[in-house]
C-alpha positions as a printed Julia matrix, in Angstrom:
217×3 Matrix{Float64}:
  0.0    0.0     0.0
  2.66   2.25    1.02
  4.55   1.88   -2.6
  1.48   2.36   -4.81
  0.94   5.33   -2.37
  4.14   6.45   -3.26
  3.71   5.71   -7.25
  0.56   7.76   -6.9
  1.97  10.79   -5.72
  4.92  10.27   -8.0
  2.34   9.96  -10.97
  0.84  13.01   -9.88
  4.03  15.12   -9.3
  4.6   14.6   -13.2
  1.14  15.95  -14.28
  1.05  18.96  -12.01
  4.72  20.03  -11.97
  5.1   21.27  -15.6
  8.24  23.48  -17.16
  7.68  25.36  -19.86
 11.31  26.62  -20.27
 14.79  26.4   -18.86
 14.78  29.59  -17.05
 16.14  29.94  -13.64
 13.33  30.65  -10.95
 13.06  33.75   -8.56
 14.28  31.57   -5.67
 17.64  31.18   -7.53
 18.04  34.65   -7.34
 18.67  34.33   -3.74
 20.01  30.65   -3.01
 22.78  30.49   -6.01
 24.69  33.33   -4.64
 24.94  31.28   -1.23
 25.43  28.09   -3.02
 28.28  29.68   -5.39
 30.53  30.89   -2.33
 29.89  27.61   -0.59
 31.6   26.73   -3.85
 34.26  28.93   -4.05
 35.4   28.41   -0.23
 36.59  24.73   -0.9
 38.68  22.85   -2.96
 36.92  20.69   -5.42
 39.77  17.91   -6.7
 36.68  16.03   -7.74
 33.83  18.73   -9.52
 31.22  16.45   -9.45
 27.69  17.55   -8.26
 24.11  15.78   -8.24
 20.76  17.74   -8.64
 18.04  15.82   -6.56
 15.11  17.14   -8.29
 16.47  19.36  -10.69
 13.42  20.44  -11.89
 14.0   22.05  -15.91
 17.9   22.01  -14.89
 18.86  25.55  -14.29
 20.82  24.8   -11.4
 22.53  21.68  -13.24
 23.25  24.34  -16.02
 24.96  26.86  -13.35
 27.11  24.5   -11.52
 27.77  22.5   -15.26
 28.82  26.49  -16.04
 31.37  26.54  -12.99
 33.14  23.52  -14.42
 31.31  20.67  -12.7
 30.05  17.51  -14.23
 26.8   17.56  -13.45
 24.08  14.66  -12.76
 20.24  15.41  -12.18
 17.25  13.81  -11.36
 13.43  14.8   -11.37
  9.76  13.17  -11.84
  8.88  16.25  -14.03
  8.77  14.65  -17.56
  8.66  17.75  -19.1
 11.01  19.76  -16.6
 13.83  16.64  -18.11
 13.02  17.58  -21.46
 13.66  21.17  -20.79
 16.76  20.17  -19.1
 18.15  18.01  -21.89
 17.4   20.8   -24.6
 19.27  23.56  -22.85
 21.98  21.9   -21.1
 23.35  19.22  -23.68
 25.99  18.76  -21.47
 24.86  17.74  -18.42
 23.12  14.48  -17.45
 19.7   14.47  -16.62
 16.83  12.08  -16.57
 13.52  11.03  -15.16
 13.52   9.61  -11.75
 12.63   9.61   -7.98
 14.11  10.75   -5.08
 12.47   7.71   -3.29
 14.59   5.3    -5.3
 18.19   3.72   -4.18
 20.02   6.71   -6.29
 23.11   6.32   -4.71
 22.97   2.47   -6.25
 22.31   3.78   -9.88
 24.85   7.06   -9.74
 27.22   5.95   -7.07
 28.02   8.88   -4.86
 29.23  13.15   -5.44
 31.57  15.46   -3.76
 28.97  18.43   -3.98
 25.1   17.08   -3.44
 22.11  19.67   -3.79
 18.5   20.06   -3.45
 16.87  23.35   -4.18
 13.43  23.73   -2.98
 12.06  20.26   -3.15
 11.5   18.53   -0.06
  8.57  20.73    1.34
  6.61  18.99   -1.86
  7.42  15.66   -0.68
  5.24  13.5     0.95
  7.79  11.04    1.98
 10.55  13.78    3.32
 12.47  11.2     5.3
 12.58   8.47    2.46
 13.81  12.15    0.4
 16.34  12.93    3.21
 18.05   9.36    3.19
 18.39   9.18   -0.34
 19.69  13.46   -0.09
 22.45  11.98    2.53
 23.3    8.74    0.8
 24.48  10.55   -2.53
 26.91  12.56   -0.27
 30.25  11.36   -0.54
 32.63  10.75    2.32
 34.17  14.6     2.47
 31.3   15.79    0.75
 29.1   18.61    1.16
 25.25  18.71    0.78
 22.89  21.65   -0.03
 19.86  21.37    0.92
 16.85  24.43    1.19
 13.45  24.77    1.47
 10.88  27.96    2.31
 11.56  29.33    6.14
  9.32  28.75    8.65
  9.02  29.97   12.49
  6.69  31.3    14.75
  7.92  35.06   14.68
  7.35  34.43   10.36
  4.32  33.06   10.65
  2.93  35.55   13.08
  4.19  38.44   11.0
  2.36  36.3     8.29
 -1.14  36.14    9.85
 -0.76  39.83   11.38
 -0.48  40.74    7.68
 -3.15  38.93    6.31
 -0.53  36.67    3.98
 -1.24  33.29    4.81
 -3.22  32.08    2.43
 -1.1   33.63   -0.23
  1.94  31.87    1.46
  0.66  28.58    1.92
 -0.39  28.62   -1.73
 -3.73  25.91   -0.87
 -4.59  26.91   -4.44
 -1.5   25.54   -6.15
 -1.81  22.51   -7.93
  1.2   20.06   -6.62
  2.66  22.64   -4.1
  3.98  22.71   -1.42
  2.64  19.86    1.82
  5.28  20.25    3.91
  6.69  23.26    5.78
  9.87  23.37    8.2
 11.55  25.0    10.95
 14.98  25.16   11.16
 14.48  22.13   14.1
 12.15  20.13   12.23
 14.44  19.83    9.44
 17.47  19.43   11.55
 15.67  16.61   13.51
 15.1   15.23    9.97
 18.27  15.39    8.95
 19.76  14.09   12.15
 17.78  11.13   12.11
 18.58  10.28    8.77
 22.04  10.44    9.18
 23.47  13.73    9.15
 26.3   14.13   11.51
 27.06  17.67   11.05
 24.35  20.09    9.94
 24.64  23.81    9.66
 21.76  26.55    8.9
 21.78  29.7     6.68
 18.43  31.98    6.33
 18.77  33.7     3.08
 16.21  35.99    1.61
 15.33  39.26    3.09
 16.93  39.5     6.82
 16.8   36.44    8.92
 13.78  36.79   11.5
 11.64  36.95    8.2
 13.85  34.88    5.68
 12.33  33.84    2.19
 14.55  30.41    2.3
 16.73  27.97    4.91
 19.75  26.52    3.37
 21.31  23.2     5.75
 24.84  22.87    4.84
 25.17  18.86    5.39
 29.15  17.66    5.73
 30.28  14.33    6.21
 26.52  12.37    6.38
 28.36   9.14    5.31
């Protein structure tokens, strides 16, 4: 039951979540910069980075751009086919996150996930395979939308939560973390050391949390 579940919403994910180009979206206007000087604050003998849902590939097509090889993965049929058109050069195809990925791909120096697990339904059978893909030394990125108390009551006090819980959008968002409910994820899925970033306007009211995942193997 819990696998054709899991198909379902899978099915589902590829209907609702259509691309209609390659473009980047406004949320990479804020999260590449941070992910780029992650980037240029290590070494990188090895420039090889995994997309876990990569969506139409933008992101693959940045890092491919700072010299990485580049593997990434979504259910979007049509977000791959965007992918594949613009970025001949980097390696993308249809899959799930809830598969053994690390079995298929092996494992990456530089892992990351831009807004994807708050439209999981599964986000610990997401996490594992996120930390599994991490190689030993390696570094994953990992955001999704902010969430607090102070937020949300600056939310409500403005009258913005429906229009920030998005109920209307068709294979949105179902999940939404705090900085400890996605560290408590994280930790129990293996993450030894995690580290937070709030990017997106200043921090009590950040659009975005980036965890900075090193050594999860």
């Amino acid at each position: 039951m819990k696998e054709l579940a899991r198909g379902l919403v899978e099915k589902t994910s590829r209907i609702k979540n259509s691309y209609y180009n390659s473009d980047p979206t406004y949320a990479n206007a804020y999260l590449w910069p941070v992910l780029q000087n992650l980037i240029k604050a290590r070494d990188w003998p090895d420039r090889r980075a995994f997309d876990l849902g990569c969506g139409n590939g933008a992101t693959c097509g940045m890092l491919c751009g700072l010299g990485f090889s580049v593997t990434g993965i979504d259910s979007s049929e049509s977000g791959i086919a965007q992918a594949q058109a613009a970025f001949p050069n980097v390696y993308t195809r249809v899959g799930s996150a809830y598969d053994d990925l690390s079995a298929i791909y092996g494992t990456f120096p530089l892992v990351v996930s831009l807004e994807v697990i708050e439209h999981c339904f599964h986000p610990r059978a997401f996490a594992k395979t996120f930390l599994s893909l991490i190689a030993p030394g390696g570094v994953g990125f990992l955001s999704t939308p902010y969430h607090s108390y102070l937020k949300n009551l600056a939310l409500a006090i403005s009258g913005r939560m429906d229009r920030h819980f998005t109920a209307l959008w068709d294979g949105g968002h179902v999940k939404f973390f705090s900085v400890e409910t996605l560290n408590q994820l994280l930790r129990e899925s293996g993450a030894k050391e995690v580290n937070f970033l709030r990017v997106g306007r200043f921090q009590l009211l950040a659009k975005s949390m980036v965890a900075i995942v090193k050594d999860s193997n």
